[in-house]
BATIRO-555331 format. One record per residue: x, y, z of N, C-alpha, C in turn; residue number from 1. Coordinates in Angstrom, 2 decimals. Atoms other than C-alpha are relative to their C-alpha. Layout:
+---------+---------+---------+---------+---------+---------+---------+---------+---------+-----+
|     nxx |     nyy |     nzz |    caxx |    cayy |    cazz |     cxx |     cyy |     czz | num |
+---------+---------+---------+---------+---------+---------+---------+---------+---------+-----+
|       X |       Y |       Z |       X |       Y |       Z |       X |       Y |       Z | NUM |
...
+---------+---------+---------+---------+---------+---------+---------+---------+---------+-----+
REM end
This chain:
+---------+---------+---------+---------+---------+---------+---------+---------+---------+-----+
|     nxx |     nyy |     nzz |    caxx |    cayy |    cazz |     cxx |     cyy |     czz | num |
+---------+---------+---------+---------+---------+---------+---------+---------+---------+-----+
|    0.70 |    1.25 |    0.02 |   54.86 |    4.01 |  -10.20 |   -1.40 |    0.13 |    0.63 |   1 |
|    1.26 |   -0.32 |   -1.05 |   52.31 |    5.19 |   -7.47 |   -1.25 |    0.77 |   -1.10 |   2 |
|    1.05 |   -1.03 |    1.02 |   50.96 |    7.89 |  -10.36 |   -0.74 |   -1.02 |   -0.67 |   3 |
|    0.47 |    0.53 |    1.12 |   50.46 |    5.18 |  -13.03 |   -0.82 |   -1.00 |    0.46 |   4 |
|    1.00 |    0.91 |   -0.82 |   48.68 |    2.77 |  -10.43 |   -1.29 |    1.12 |   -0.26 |   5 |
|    1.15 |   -1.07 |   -0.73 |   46.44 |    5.97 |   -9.49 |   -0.72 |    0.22 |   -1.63 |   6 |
|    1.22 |   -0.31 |    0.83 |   45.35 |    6.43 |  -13.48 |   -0.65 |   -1.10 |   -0.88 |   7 |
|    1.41 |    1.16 |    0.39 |   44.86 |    3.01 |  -14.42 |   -1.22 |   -0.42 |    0.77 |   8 |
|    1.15 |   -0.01 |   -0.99 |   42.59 |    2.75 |  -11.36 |   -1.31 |    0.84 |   -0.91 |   9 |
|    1.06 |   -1.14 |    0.38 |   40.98 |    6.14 |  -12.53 |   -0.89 |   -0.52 |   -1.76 |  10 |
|    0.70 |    0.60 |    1.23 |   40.73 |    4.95 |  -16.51 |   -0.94 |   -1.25 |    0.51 |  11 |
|    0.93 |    1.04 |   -0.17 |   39.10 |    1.87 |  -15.11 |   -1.14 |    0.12 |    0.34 |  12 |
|    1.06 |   -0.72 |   -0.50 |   36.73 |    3.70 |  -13.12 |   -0.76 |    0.13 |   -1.08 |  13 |
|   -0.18 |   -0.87 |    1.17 |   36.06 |    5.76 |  -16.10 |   -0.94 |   -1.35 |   -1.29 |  14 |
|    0.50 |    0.72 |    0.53 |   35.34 |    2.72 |  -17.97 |   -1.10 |   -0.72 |    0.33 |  15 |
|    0.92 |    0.56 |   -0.90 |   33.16 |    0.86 |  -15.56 |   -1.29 |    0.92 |    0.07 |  16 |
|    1.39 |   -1.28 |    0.37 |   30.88 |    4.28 |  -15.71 |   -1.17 |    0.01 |   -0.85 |  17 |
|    0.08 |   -0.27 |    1.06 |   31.04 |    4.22 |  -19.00 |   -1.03 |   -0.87 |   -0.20 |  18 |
|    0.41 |    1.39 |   -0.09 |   29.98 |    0.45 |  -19.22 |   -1.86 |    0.11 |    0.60 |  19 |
|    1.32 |    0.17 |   -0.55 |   27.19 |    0.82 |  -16.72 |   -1.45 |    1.09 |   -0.57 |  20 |
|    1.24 |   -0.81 |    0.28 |   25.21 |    3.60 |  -17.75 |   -0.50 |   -0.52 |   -1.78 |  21 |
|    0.59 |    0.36 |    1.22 |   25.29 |    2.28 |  -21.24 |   -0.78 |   -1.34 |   -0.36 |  22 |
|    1.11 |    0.92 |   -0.36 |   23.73 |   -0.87 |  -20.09 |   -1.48 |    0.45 |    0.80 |  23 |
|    0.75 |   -0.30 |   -0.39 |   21.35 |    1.43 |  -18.10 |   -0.58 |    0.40 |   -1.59 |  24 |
|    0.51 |   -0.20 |    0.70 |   20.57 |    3.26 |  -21.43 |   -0.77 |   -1.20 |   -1.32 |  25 |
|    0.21 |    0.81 |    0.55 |   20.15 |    0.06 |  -23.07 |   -1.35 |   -0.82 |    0.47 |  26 |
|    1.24 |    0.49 |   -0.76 |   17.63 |   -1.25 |  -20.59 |   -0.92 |    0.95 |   -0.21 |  27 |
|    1.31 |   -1.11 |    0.01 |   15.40 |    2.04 |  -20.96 |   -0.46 |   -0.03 |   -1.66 |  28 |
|    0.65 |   -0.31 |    1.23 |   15.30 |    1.68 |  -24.65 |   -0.93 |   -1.16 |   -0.12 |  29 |
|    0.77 |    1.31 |    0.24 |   14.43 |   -1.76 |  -24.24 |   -1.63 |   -0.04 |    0.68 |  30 |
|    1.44 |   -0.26 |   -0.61 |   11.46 |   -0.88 |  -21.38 |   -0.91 |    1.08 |   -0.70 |  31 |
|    0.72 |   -1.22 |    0.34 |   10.24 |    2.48 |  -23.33 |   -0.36 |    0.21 |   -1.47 |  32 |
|    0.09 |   -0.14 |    1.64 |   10.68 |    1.59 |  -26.98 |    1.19 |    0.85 |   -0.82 |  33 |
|   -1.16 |   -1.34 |    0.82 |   12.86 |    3.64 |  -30.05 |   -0.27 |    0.93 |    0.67 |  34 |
|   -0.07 |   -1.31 |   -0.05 |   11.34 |    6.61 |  -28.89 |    0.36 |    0.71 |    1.32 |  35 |
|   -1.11 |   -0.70 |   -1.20 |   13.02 |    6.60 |  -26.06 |    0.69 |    0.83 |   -0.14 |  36 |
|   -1.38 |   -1.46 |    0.66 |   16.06 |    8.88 |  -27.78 |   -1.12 |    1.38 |    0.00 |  37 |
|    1.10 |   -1.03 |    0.39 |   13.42 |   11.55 |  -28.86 |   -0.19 |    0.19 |    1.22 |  38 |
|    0.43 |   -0.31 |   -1.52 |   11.89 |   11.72 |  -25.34 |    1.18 |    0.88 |    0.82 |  39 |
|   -0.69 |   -0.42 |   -0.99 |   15.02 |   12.23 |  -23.71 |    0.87 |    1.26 |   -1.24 |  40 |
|   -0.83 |   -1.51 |    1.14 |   16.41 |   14.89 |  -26.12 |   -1.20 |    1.05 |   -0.08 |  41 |
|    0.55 |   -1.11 |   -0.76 |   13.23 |   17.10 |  -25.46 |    0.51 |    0.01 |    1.43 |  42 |
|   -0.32 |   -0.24 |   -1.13 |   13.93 |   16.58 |  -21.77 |    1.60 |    0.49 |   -0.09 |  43 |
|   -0.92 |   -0.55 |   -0.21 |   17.68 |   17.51 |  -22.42 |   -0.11 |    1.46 |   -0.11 |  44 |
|    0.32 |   -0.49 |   -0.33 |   16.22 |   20.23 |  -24.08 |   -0.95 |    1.32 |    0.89 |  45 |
|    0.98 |   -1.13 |   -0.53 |   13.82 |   21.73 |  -22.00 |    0.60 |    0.11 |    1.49 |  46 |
|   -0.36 |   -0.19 |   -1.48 |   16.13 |   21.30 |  -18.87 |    1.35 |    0.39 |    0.01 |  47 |
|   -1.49 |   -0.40 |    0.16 |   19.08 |   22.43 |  -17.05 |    0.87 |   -0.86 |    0.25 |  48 |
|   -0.97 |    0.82 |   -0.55 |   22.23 |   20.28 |  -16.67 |   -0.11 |   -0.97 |    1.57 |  49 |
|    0.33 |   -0.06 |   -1.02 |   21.45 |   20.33 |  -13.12 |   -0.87 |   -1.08 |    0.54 |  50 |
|    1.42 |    0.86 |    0.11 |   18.31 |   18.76 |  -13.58 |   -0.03 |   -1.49 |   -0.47 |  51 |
|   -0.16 |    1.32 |    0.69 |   19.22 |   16.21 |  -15.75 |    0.93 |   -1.13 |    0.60 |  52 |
|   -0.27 |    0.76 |   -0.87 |   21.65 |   15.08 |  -13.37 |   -0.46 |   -0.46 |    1.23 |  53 |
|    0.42 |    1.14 |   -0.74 |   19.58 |   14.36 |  -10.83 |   -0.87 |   -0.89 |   -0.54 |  54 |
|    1.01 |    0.49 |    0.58 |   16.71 |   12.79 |  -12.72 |    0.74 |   -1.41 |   -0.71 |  55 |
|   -1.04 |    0.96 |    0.07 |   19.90 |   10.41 |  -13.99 |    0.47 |   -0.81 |    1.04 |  56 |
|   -0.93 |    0.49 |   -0.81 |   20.88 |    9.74 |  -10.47 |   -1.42 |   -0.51 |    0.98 |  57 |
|    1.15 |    0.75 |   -0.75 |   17.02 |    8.40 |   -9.61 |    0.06 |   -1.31 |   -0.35 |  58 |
|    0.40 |    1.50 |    0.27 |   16.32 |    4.71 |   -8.98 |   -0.88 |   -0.70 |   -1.09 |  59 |
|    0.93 |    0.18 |    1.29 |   13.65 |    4.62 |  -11.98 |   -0.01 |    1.26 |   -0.70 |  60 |
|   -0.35 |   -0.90 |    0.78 |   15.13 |    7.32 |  -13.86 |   -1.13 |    0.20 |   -1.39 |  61 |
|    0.43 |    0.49 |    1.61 |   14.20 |    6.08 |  -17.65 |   -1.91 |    0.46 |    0.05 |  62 |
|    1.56 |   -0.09 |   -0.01 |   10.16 |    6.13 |  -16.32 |   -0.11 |    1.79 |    0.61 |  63 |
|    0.07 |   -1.48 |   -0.98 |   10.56 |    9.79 |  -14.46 |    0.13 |    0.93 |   -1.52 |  64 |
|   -0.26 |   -0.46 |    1.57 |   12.07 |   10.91 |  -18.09 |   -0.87 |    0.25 |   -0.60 |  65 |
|    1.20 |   -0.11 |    0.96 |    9.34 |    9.74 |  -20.31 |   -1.24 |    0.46 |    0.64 |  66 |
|    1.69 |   -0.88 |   -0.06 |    6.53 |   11.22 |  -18.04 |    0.48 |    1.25 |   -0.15 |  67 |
|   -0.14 |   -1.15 |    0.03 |    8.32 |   14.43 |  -17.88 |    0.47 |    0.83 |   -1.77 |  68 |
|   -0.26 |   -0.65 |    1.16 |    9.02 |   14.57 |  -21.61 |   -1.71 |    0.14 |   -0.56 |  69 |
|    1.29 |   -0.31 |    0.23 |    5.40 |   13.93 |  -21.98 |   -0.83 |    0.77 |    0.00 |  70 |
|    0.80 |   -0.77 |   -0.55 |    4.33 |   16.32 |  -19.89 |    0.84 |    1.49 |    0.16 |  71 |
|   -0.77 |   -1.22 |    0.28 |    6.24 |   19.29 |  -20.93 |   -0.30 |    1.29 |    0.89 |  72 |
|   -0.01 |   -1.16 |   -0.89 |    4.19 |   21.75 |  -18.51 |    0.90 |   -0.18 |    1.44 |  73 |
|   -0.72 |    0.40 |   -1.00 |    5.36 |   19.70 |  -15.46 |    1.54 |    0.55 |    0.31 |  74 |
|   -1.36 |   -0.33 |    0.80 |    8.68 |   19.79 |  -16.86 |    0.44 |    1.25 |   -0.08 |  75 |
|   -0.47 |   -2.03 |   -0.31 |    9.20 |   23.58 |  -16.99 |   -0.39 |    0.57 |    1.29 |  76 |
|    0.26 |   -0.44 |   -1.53 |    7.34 |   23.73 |  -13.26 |    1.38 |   -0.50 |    0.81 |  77 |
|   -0.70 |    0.28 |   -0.76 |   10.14 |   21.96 |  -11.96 |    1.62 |    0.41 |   -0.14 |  78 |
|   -1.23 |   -0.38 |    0.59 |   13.10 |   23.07 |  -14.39 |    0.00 |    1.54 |    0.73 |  79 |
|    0.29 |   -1.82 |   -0.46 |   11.47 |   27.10 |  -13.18 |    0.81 |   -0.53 |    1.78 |  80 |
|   -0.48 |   -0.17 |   -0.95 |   11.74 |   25.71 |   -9.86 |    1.30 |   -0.77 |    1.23 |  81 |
|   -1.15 |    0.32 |   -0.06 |   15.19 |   24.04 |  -10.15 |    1.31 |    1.12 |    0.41 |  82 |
|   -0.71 |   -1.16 |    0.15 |   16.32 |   27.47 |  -10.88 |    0.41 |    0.82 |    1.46 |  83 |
|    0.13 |   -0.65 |   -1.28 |   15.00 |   29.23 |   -7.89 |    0.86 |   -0.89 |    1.60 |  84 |
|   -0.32 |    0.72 |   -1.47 |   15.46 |   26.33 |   -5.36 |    0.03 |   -1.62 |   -0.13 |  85 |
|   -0.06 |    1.66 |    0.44 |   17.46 |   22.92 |   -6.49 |   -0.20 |   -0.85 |    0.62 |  86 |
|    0.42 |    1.05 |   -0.61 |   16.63 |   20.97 |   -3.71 |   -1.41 |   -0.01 |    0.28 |  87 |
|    1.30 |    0.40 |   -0.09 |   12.75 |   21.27 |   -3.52 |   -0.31 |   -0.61 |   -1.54 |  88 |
|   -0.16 |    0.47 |    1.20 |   13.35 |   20.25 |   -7.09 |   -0.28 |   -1.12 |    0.10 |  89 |
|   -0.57 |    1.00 |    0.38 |   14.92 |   17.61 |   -6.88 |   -0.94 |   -1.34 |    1.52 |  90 |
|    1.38 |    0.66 |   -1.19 |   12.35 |   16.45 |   -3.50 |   -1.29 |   -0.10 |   -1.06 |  91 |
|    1.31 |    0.52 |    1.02 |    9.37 |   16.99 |   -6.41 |    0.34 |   -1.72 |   -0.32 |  92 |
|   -0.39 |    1.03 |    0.36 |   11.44 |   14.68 |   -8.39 |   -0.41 |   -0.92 |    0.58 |  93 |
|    0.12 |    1.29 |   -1.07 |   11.77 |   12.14 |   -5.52 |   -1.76 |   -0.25 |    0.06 |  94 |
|    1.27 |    0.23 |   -0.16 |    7.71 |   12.42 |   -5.19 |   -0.21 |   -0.28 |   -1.19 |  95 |
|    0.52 |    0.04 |    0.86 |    7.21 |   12.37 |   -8.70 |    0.30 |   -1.36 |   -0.51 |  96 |
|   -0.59 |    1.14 |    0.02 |    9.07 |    8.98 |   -8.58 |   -0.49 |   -1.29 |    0.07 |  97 |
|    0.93 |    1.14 |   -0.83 |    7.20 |    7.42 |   -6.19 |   -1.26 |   -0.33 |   -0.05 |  98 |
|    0.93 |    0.27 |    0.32 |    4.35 |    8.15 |   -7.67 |   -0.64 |   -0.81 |   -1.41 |  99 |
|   -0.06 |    0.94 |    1.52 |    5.05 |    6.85 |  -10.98 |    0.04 |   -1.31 |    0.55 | 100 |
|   -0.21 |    1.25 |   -0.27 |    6.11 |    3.60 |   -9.21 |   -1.04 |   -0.61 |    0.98 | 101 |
|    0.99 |    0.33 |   -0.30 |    3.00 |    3.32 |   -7.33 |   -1.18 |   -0.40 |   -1.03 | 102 |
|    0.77 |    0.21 |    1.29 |    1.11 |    3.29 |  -10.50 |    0.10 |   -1.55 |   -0.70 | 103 |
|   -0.57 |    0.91 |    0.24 |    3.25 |    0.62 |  -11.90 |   -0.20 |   -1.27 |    0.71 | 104 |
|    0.12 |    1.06 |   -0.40 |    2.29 |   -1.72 |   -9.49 |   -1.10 |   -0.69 |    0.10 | 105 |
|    1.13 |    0.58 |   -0.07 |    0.05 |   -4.30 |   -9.62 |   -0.93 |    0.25 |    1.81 | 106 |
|    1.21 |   -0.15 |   -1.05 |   -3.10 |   -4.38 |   -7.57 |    0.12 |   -1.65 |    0.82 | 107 |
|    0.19 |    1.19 |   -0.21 |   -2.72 |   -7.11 |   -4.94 |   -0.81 |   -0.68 |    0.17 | 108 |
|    0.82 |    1.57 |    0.03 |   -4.11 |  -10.12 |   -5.02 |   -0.50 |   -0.71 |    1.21 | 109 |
|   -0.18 |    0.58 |   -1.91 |   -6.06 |  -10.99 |   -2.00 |   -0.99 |   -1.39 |   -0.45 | 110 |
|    0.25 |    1.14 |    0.29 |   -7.12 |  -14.12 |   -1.77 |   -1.98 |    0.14 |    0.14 | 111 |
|    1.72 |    0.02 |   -0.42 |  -10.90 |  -15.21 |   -2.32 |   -0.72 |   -1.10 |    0.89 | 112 |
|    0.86 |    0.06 |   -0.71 |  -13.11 |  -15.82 |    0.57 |   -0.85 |   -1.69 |    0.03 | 113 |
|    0.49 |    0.87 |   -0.03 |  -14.10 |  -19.54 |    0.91 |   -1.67 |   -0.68 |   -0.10 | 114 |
|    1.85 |   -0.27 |   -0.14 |  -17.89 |  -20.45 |    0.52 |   -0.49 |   -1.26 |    1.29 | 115 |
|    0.61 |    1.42 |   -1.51 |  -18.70 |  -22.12 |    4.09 |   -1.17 |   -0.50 |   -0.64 | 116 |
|    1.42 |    0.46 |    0.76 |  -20.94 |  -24.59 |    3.54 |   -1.11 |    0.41 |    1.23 | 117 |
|    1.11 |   -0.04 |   -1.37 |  -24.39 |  -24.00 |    5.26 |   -0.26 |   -0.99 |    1.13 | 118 |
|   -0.22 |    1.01 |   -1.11 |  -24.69 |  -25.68 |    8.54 |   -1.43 |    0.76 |    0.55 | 119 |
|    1.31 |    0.03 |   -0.46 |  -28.32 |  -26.15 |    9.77 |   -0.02 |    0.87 |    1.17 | 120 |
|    0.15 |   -1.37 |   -1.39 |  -29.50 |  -23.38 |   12.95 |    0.22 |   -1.42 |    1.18 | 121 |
|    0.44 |    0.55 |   -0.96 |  -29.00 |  -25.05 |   16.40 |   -1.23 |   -0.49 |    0.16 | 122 |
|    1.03 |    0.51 |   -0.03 |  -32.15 |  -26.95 |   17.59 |   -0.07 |    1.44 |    1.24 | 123 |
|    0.30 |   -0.82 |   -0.97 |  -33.62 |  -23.93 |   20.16 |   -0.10 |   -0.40 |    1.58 | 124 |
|    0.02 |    0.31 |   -1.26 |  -33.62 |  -23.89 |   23.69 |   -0.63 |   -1.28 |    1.09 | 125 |
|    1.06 |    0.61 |   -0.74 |  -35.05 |  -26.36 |   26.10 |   -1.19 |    0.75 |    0.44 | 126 |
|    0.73 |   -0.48 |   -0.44 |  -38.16 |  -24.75 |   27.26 |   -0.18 |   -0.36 |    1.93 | 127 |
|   -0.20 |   -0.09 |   -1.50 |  -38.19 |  -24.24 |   31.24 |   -1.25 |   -0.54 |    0.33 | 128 |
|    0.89 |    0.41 |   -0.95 |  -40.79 |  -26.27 |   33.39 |   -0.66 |    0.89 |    0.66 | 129 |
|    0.78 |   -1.17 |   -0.83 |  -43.51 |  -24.51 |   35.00 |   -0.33 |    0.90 |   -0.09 | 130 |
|    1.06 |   -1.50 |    0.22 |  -46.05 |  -21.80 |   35.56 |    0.96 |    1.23 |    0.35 | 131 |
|   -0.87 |   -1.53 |   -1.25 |  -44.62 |  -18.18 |   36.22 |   -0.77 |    0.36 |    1.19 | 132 |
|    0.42 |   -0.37 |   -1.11 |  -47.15 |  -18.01 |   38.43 |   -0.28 |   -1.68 |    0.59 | 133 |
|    0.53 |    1.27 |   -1.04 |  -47.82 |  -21.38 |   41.45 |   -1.47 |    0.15 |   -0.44 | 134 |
|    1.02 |    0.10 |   -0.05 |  -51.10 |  -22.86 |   41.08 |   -0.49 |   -0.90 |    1.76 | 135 |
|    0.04 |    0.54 |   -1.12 |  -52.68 |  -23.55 |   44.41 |   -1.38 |   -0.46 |    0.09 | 136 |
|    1.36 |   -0.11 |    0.17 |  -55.95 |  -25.45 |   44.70 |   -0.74 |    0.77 |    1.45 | 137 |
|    0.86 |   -0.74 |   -0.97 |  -56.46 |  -24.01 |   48.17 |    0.23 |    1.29 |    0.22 | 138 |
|   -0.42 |   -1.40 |   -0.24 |  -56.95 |  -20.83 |   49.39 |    1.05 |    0.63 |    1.26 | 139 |
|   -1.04 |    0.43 |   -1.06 |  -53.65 |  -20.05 |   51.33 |   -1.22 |    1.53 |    0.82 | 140 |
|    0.33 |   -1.30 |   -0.81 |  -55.68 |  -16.63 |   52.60 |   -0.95 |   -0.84 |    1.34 | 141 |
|    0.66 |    0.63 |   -0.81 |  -58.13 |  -18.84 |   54.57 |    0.28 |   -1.00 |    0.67 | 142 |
|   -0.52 |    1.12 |   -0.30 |  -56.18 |  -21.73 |   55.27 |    0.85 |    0.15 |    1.36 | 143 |
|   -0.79 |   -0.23 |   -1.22 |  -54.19 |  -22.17 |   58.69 |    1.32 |   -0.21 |   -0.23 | 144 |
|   -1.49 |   -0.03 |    0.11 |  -50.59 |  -22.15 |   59.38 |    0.71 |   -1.09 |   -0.72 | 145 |
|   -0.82 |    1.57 |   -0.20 |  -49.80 |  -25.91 |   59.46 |   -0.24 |    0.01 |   -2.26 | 146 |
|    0.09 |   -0.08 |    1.26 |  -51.51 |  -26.19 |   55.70 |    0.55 |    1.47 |   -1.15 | 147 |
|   -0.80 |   -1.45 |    0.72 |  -50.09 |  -22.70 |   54.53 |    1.74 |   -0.56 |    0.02 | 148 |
|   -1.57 |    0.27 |    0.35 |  -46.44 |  -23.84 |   55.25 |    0.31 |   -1.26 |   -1.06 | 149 |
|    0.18 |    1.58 |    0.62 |  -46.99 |  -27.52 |   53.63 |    0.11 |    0.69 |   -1.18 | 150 |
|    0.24 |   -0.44 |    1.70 |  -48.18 |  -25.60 |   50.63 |    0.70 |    0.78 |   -0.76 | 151 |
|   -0.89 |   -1.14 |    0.50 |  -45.47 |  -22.87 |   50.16 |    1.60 |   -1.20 |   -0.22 | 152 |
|   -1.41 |    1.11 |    0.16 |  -42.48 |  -25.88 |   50.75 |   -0.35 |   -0.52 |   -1.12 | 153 |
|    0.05 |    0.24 |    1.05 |  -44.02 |  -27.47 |   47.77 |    0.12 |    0.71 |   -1.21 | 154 |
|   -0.22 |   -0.74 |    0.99 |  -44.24 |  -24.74 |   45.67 |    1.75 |    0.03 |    0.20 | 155 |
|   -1.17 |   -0.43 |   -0.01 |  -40.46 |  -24.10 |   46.92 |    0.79 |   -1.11 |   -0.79 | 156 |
|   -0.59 |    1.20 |    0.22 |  -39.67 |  -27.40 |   46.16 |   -0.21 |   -0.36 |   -1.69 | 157 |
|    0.07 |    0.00 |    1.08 |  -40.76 |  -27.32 |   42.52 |    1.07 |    0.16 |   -1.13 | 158 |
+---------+---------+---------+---------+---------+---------+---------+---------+---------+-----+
REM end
């Protein structure tokens, strides 16, 4: 009883797979056009199994596809160096991802800049009272104490 639980589970699985990726393939024909099929049948062949499963198991798969069927040299740089070393591969991939999906995105929208209205200049400073230099009509050099102090308190006092 335990077995036949364990392979309707598994067929269900199995189905659910099935299900999803063929709604994934359904969505890529719909974003990429017919020639979606074509595209991805050079990329089956010009790659290895390997390859194709991860490039299947990216978040924007369908767009990673059609640049790499496009770009057929790419495509053999990364299939060559799938061979040698599958995880810097499959790290291109991941860059090659993110760069496609940077592309894809719009340019934001910043908002535009209000037009202040003009607002007239301040009126300028008060202008400060008085000479920079004291005017004295007498001469303090000749003058005595009593009239020399009188005449410096006024200036102070100004």
């Amino acid at each position: 009883m335990a077995e036949t639980r364990r392979e309707a589970a598994k067929e269900f699985t199995e189905r659910q797979k099935q299900t999803e990726a063929q709604q994934a393939w359904d969505e890529a024909i719909a974003q990429h056009g017919t020639e979606f099929e074509g595209k991805m049948a050079t990329l089956t062949a010009n790659s290895p199994e390997g390859l194709q499963l991860a490039v299947s198991g990216l978040e924007n798969w369908s767009s990673v596809a059609v640049h790499l069927a496009d770009h057929l040299d790419e495509l053999q740089a990364i299939a060559s160096e799938f061979r040698r070393n599958p995880y810097a591969a499959v790290a291109k991939l991941g860059k090659l991802e993110d760069r496609l999906v940077e592309k894809e995105k719009p340019a934001p929208v910043l908002p535009q800049p209000k037009a202040a209205a003009e607002k007239p200049l301040p009126p300028p400073p008060p202008k400060v009272g008085g000479r920079p230099t004291p005017v004295v009509d007498i001469d303090l050099a000749k003058a005595d104490m009593s009239v020399f102090k009188r005449e410096v308190a006024s200036m102070l006092r100004r």
